[in-house]
Backbone as numpy.savetxt, mean C-alpha at the origin, in Angstrom:
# Nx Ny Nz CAx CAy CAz Cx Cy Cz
-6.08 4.82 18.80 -6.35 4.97 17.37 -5.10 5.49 16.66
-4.79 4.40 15.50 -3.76 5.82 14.40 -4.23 6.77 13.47
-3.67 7.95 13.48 -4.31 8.66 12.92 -3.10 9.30 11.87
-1.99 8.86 11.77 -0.91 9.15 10.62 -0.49 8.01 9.62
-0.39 8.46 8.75 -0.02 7.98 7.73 1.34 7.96 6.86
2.22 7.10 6.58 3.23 7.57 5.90 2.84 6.66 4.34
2.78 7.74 3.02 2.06 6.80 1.58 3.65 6.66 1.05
4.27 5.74 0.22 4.94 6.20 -0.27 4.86 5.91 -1.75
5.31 7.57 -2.33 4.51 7.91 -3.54 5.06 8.39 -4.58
6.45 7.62 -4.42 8.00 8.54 -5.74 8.06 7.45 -6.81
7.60 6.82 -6.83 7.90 5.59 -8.04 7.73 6.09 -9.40
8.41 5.64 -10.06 7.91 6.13 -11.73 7.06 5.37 -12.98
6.67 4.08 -12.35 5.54 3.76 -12.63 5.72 3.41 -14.10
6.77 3.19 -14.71 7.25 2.61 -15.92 6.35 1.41 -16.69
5.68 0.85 -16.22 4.99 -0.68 -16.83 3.77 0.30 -17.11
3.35 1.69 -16.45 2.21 1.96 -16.70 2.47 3.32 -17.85
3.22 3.42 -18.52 3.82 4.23 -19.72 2.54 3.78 -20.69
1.86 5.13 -21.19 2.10 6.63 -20.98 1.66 7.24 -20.02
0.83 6.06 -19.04 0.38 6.75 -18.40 0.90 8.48 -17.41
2.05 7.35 -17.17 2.95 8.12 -16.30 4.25 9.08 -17.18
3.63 9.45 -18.58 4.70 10.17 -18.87 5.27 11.77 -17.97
3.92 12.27 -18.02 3.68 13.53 -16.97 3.62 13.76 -15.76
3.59 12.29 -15.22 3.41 12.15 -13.57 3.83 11.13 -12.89
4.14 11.19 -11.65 4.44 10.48 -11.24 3.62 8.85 -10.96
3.64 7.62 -10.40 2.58 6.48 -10.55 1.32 6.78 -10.02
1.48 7.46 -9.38 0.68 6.94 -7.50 -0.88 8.38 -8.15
-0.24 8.82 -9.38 -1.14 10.41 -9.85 -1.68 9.67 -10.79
-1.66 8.39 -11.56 -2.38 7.76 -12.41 -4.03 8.15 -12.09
-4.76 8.16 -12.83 -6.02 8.28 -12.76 -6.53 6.70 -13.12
-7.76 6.40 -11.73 -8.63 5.30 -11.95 -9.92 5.73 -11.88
-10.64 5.45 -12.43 -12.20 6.39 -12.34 -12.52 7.17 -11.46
-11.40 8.49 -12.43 -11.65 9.93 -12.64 -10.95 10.17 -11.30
-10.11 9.33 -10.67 -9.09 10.15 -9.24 -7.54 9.65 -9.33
-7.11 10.14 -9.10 -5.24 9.30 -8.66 -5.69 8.38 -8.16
-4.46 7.38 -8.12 -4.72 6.10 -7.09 -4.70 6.61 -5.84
-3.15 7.68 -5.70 -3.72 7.89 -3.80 -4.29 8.82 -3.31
-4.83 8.76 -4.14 -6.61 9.86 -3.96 -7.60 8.91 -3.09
-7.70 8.08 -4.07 -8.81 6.53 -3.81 -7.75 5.83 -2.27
-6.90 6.21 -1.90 -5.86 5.50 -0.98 -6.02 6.54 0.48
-5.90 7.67 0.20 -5.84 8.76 1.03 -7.59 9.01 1.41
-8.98 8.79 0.41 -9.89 8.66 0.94 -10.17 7.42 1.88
-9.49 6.22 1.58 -10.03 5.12 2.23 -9.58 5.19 3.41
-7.62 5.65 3.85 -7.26 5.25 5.36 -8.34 6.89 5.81
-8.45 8.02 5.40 -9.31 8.68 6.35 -10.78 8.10 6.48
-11.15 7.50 5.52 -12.44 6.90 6.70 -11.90 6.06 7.75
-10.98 5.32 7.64 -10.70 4.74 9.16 -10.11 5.52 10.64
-10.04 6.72 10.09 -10.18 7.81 11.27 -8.24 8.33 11.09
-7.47 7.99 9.92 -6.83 8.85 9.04 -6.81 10.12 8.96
-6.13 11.33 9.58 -6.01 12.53 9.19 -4.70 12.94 8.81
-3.21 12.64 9.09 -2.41 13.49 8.29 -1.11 12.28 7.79
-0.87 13.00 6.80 -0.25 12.03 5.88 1.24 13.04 5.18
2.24 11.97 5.22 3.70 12.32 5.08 3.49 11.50 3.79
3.87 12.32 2.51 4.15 11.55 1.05 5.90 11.95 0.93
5.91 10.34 0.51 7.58 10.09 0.17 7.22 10.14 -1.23
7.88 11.50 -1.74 8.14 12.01 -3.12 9.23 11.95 -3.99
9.22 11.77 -4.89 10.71 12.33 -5.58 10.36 12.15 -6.97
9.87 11.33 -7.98 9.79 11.57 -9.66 8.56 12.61 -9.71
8.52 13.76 -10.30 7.76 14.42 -10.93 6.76 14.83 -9.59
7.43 14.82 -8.63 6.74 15.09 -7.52 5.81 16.59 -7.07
6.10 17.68 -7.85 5.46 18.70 -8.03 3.75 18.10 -8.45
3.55 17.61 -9.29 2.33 17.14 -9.76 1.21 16.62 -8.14
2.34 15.47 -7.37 1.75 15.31 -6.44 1.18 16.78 -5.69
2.12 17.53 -5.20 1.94 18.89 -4.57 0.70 19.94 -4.63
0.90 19.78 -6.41 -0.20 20.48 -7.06 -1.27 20.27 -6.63
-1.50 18.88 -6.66 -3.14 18.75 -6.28 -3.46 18.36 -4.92
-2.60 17.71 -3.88 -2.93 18.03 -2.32 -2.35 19.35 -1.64
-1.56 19.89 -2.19 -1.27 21.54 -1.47 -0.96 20.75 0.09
-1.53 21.33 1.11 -1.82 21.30 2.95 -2.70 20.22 3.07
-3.40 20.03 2.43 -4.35 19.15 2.73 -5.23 19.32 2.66
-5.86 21.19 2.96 -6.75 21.63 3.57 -8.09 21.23 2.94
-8.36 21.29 1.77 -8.87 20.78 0.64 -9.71 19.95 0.87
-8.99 19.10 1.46 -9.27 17.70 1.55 -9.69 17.48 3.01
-9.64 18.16 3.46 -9.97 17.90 5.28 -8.75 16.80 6.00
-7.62 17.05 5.77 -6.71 16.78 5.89 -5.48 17.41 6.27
-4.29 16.74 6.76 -2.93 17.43 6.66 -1.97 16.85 5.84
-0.87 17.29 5.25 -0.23 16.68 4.76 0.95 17.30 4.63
2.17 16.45 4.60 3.50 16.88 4.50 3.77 16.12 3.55
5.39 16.59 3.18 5.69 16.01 1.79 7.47 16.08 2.41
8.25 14.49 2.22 9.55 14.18 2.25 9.78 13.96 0.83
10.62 14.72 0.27 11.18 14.82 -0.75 12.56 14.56 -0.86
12.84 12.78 -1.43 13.67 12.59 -1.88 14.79 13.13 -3.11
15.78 13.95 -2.84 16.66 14.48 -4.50 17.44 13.37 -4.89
17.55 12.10 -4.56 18.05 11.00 -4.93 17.26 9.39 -4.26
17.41 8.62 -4.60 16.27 7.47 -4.40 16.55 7.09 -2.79
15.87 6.92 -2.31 16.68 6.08 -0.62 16.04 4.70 -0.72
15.10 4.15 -1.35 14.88 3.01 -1.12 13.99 2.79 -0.04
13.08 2.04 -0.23 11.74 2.23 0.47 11.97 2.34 1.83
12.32 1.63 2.07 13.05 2.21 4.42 13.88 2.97 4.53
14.61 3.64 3.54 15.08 4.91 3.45 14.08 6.16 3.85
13.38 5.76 2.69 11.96 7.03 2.47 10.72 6.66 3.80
10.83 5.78 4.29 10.24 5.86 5.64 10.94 6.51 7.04
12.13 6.05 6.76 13.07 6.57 8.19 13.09 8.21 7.70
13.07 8.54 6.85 13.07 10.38 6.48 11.30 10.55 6.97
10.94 9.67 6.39 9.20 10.34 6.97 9.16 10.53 7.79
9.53 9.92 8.93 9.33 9.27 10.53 9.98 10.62 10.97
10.85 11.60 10.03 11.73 12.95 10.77 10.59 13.95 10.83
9.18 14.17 10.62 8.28 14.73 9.50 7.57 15.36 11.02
7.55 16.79 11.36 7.23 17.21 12.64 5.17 16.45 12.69
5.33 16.79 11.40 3.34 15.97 11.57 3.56 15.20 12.56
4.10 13.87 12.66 4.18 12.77 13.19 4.81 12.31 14.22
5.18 13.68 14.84 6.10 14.05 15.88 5.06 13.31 17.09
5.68 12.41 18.31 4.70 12.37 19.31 3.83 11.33 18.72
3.62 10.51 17.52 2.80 9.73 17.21 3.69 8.33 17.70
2.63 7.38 17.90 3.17 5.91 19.01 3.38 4.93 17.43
2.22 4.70 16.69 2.52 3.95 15.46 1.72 4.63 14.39
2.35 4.19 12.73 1.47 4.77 11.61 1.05 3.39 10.61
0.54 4.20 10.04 0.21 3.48 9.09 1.18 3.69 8.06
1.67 2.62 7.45 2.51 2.93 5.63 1.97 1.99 4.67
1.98 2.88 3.53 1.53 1.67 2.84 2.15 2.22 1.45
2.19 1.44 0.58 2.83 1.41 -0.83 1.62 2.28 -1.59
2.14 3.71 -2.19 1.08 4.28 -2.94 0.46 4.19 -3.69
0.55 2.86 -4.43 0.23 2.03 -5.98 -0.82 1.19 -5.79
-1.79 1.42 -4.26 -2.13 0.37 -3.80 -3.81 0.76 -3.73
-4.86 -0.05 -4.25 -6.41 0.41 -4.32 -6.99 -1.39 -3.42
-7.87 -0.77 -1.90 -8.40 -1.43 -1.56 -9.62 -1.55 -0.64
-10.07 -2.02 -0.19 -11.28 -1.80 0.80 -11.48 -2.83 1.91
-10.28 -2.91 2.45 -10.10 -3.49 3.68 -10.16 -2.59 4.57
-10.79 -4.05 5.82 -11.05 -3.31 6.99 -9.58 -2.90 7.87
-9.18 -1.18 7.70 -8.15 -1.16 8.26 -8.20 -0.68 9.75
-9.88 -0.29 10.51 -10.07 -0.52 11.53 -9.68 -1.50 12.42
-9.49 -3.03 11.95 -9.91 -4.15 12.76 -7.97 -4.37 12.11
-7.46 -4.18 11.30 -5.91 -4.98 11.18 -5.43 -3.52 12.12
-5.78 -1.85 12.47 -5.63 -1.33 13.64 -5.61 -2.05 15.04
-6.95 -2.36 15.26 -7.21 -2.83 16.83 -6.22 -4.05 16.96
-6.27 -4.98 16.09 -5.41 -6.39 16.22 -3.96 -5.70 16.44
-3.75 -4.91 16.07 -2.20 -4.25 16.00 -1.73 -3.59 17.69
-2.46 -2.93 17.92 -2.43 -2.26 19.46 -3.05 -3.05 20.12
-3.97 -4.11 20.48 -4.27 -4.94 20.81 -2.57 -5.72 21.38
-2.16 -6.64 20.49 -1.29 -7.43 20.22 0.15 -6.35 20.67
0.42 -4.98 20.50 1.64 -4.82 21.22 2.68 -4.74 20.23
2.12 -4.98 18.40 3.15 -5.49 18.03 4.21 -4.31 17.22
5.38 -4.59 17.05 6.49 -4.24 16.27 5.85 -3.53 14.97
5.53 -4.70 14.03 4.84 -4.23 12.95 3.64 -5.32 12.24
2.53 -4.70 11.87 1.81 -6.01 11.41 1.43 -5.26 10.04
1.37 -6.55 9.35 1.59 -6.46 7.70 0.33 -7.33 7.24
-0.24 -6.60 6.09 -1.30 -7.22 5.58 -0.91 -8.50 4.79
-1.90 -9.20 4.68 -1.64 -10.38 4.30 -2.95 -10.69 3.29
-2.81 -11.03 1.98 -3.90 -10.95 0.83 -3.38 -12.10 0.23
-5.11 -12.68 0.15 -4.91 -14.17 -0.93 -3.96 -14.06 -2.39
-3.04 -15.18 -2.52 -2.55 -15.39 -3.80 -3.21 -15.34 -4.74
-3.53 -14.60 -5.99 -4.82 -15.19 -6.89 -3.94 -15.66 -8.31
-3.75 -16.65 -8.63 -3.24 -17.57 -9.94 -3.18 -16.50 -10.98
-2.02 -16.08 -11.72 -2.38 -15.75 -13.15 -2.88 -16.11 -13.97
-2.98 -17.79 -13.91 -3.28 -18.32 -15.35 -4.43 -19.24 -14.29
-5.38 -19.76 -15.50 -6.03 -20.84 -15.26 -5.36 -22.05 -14.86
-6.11 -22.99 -14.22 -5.66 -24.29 -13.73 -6.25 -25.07 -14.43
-6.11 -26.52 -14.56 -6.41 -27.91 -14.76 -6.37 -28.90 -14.32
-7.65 -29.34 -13.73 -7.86 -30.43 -12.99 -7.79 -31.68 -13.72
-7.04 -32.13 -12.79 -7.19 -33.97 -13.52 -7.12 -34.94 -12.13
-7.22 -36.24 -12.58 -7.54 -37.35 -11.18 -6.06 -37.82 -11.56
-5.81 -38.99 -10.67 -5.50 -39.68 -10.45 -4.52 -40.63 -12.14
-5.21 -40.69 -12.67 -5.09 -41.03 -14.34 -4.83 -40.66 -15.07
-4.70 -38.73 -14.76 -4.21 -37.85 -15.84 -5.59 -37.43 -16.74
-6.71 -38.07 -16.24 -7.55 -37.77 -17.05 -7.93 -36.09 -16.56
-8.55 -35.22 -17.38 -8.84 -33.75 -16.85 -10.16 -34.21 -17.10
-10.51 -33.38 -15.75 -11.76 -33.34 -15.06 -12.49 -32.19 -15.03
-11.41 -31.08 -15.54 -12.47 -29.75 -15.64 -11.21 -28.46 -15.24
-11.96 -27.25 -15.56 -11.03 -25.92 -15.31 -11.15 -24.98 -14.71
-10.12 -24.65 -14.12 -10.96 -23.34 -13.00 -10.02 -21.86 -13.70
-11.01 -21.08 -13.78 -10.04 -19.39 -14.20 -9.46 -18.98 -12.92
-8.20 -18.53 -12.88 -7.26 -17.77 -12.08 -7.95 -18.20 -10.58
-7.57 -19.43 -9.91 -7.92 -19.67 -8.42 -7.72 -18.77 -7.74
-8.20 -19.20 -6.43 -7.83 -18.60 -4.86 -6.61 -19.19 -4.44
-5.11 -19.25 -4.66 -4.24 -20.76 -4.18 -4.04 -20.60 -2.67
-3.52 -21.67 -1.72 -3.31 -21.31 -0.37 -2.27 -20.99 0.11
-2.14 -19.74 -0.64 -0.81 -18.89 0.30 -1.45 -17.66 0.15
-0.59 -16.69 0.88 -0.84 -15.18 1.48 0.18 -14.51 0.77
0.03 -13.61 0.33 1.10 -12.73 -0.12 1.25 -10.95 0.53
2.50 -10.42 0.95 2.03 -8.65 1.35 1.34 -8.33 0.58
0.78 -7.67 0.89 -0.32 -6.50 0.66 0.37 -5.05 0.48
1.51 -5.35 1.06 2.26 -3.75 1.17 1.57 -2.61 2.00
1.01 -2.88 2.61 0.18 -2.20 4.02 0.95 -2.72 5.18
1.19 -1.47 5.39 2.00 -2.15 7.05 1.31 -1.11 8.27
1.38 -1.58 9.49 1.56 -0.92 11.09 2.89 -0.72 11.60
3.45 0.52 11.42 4.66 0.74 12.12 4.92 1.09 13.54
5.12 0.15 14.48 5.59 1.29 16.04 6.78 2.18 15.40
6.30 3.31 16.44 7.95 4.38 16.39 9.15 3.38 16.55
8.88 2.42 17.89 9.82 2.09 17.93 10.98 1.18 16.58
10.15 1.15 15.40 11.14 0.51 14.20 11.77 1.28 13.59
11.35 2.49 14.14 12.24 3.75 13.32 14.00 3.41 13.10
14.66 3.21 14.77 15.77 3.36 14.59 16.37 2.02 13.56
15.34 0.91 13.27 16.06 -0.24 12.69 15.93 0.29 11.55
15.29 0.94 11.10 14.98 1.43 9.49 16.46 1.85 8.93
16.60 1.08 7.93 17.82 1.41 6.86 18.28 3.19 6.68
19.18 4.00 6.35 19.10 5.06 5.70 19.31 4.87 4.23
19.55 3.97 3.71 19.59 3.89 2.36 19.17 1.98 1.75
17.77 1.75 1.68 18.00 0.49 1.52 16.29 0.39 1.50
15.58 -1.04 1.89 14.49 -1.58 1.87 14.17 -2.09 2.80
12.69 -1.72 3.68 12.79 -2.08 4.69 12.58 -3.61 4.82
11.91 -4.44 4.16 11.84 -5.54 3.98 12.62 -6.54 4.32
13.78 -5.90 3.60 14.85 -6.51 3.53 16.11 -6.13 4.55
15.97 -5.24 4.98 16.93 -4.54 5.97 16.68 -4.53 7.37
15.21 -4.16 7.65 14.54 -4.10 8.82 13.76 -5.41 9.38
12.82 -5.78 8.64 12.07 -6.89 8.83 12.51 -8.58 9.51
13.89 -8.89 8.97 14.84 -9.57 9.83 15.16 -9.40 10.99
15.14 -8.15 11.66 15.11 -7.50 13.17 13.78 -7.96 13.89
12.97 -8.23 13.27 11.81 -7.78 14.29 11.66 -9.53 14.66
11.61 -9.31 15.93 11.31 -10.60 16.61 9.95 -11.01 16.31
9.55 -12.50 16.09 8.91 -13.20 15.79 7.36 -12.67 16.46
7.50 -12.85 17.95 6.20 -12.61 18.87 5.80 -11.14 18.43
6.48 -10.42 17.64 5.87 -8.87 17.97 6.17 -8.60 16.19
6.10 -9.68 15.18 5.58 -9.63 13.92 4.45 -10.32 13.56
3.30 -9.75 13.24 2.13 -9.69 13.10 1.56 -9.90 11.41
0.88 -10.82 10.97 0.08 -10.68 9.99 -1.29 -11.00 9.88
-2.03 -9.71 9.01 -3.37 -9.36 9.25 -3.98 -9.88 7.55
-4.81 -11.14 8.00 -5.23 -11.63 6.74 -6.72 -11.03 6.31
-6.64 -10.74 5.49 -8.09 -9.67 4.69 -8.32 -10.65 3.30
-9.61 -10.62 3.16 -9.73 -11.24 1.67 -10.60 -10.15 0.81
-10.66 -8.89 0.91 -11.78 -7.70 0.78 -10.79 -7.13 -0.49
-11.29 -6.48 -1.34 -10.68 -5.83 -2.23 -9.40 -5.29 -2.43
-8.66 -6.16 -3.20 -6.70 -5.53 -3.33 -6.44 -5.54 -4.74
-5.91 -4.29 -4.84 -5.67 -4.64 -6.29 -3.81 -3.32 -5.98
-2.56 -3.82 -6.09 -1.66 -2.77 -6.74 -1.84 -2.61 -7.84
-1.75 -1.23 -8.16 -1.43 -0.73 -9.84 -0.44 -0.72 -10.62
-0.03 -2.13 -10.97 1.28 -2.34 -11.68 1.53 -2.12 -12.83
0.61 -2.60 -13.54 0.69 -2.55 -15.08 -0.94 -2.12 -15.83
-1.22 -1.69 -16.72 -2.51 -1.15 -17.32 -3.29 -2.26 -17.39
-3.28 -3.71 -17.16 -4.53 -4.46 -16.84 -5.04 -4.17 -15.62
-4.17 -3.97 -14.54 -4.50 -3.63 -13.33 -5.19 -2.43 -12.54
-4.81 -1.78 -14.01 -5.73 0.04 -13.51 -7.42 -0.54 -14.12
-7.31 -1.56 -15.22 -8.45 -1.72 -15.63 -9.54 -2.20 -14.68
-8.84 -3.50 -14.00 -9.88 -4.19 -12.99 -9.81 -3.17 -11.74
-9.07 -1.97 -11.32 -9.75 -1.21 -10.61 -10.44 -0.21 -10.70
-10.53 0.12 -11.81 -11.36 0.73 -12.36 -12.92 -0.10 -12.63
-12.76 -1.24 -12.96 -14.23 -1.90 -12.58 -14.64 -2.08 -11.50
-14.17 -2.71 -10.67 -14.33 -2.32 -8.96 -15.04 -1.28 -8.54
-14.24 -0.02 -8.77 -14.63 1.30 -8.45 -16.02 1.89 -8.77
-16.08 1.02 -10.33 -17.09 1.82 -11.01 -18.47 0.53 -10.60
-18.25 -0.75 -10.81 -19.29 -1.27 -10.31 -19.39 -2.21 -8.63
-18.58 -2.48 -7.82 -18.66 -3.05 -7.21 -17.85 -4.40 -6.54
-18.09 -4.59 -8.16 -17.71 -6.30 -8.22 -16.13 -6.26 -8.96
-15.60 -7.79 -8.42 -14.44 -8.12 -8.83 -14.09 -8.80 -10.08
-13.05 -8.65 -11.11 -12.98 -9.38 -12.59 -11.60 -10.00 -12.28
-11.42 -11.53 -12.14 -10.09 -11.74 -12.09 -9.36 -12.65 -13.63
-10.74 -12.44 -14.75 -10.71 -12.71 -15.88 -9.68 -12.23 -16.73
């Protein structure tokens, strides 16, 4: 089982102004919690207990309200960036984080992120499989409406914002220790690390269950409907 977490949670969350005048993104409120409130409850139901936040804008705010954890039935540490490292930056500093000392793989995931996937079963497939790193994988959903037509150009009818057939990250990942040492000190792991990892031991875990990042204030809206009723609006 994993039971660590690395969130990372320094972004400044600019598209979501005002929200974020006072706080950092990841402290946005969606019905009535931060996002990685709603993020930090979901990986501890999957048997989640301590969590390393990669901090740095207005990062006191974060502090304020998880303290130790204790609170929360939790642990928590805090890597505090005084200059940006860039997302596999701010993981390879987590990975120094005594919490996580002795841990085989974690969980990371982008702190902007509200969902209700099964992260039990993209776990087991992960240690199962042996692998390097496995990365969630979430349906494309269309911004705009489509338009059907035949053959003739004639239109046949319209569909609002499809399902299209590609996968996009999820920004949820499974880290072995062992990617630590490929991790950038100043850079993205994506882009820095992810080219390293051999094919057989990169993994993607396709979910179609509730994803929403919090990018911009339409997006706090539809998770905020989610939250509050259930159901999905891709209207």
């Amino acid at each position: 089982m994993v039971k660590s977490a690395i969130i990372l949670a320094g972004g400044k969350g600019e598209r979501l102004r005002p929200f974020t005048d006072d706080r950092p993104k990841v402290m946005v409120e969606i019905a009535g919690k931060p996002i990685i409130a709603w993020q930090i409850e979901w990986l501890k139901s999957h048997g989640v207990s301590k969590f390393i936040l990669t901090v740095s804008y207005k990062y006191e705010v974060v502090q304020q309200y998880f303290g130790d954890g204790s609170k929360f039935g939790i642990e928590v540490d805090y890597s505090i960036e005084d200059q940006p490292l860039g997302r596999g930056g701010g993981i390879k500093k987590a990975f120094k984080s005594p919490l996580i000392t002795g841990e085989n793989d974690v969980v990371v995931c982008n702190g902007d992120i509200i969902t209700k996937l099964n992260l039990t079963e993209m776990i087991n497939s992960h240690l199962d499989q042996k692998a390097l790193v496995t990365l969630l994988l979430v349906p494309y959903i269309s911004r705009w409406g489509v338009v059907k037509v035949d053959e003739q150009n004639h239109i046949t009818g319209f569909e609002e914002k499809p399902e299209l057939p590609y996968w996009i990250n999820g920004g949820i990942y499974l880290f072995s220790r062992d990617v630590e040492v490929m991790l950038p000190e100043l850079g993205d792991h994506e882009k820095e690390t992810f080219p390293k990892i051999p094919k057989e031991k990169f993994l993607g875990f396709k979910d179609k269950g509730f994803w929403r990042a919090v990018d911009v204030v339409k997006d706090k809206s539809e998770a905020e409907q989610f939250l509050s009723t259930g159901k999905q609006d891709f209207s």
